[in-house]
C-alpha positions in Angstrom: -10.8 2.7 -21.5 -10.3 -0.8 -22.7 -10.5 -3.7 -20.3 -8.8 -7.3 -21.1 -9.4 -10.3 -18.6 -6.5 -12.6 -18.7 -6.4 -16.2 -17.5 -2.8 -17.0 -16.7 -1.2 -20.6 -15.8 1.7 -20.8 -14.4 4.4 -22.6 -12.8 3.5 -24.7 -10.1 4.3 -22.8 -6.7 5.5 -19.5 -8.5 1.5 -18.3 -8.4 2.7 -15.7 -5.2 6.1 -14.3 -6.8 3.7 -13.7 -9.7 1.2 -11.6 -8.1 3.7 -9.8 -6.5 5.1 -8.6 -9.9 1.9 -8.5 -11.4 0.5 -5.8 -9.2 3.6 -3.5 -9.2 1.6 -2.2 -12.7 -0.8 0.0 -12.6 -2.9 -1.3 -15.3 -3.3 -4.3 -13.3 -6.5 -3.7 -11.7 -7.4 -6.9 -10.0 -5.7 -10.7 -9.5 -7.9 -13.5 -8.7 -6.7 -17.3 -8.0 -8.8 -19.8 -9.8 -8.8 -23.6 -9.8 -9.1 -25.6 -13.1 -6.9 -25.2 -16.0 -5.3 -21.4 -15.3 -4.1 -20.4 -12.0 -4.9 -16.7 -11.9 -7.3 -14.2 -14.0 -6.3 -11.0 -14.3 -8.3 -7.4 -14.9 -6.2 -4.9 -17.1 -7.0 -1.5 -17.9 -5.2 0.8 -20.2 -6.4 3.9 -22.8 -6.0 2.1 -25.7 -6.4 -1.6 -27.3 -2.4 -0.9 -28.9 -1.5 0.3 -24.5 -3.3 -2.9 -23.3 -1.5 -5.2 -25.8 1.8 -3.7 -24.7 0.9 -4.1 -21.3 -0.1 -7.7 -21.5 3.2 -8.9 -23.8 5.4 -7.3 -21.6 4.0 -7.4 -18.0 2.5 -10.8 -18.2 3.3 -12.8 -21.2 6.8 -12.0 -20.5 6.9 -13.5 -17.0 9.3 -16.0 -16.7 6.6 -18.3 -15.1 4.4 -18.3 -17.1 3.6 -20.9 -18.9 0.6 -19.9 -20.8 -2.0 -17.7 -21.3 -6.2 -16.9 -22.9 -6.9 -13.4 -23.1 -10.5 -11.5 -23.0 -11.3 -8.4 -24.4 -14.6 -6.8 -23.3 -16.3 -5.3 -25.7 -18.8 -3.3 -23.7 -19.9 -3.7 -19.8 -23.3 -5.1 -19.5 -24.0 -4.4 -15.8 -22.2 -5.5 -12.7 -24.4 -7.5 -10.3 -24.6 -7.4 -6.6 
């Protein structure tokens, strides 16, 4: 599995419509609010880096809110603390 982190700003007040939409897909594994210079970061999971790509353009990119976007790849999971 490949695993993308994407920080997401958007238009101001849309932030709930978005996370609505966002976590209709599956891929979508977790939405977080943030404060500073993106509004959201979102966990996306999918097979393949080509599936994750696709997922991403269409499913988030796409948005009509959104305004822009920084996207994170992980390359490999170091450990998750407690």
């Amino acid at each position: 599995m490949t695993t993308a982190f994407v920080l997401i700003n958007c238009e101001s007040g849309s932030e709930t419509e978005l996370v609505r939409k966002l976590s209709k897909t599956n891929e979508i594994k977790e939405i977080q609010s943030t404060i500073g210079s993106y509004d959201m970061l979102v966990k996306v999971v999918s097979p393949t880096v080509y599936d994750l790509r696709k997922i991403i353009t269409e499913r988030i990119i796409n948005q009509e809110k959104v305004r822009g976007t920084q996207v994170l790849i992980r390359t490999h999971q170091t450990s998750e603390l407690r």
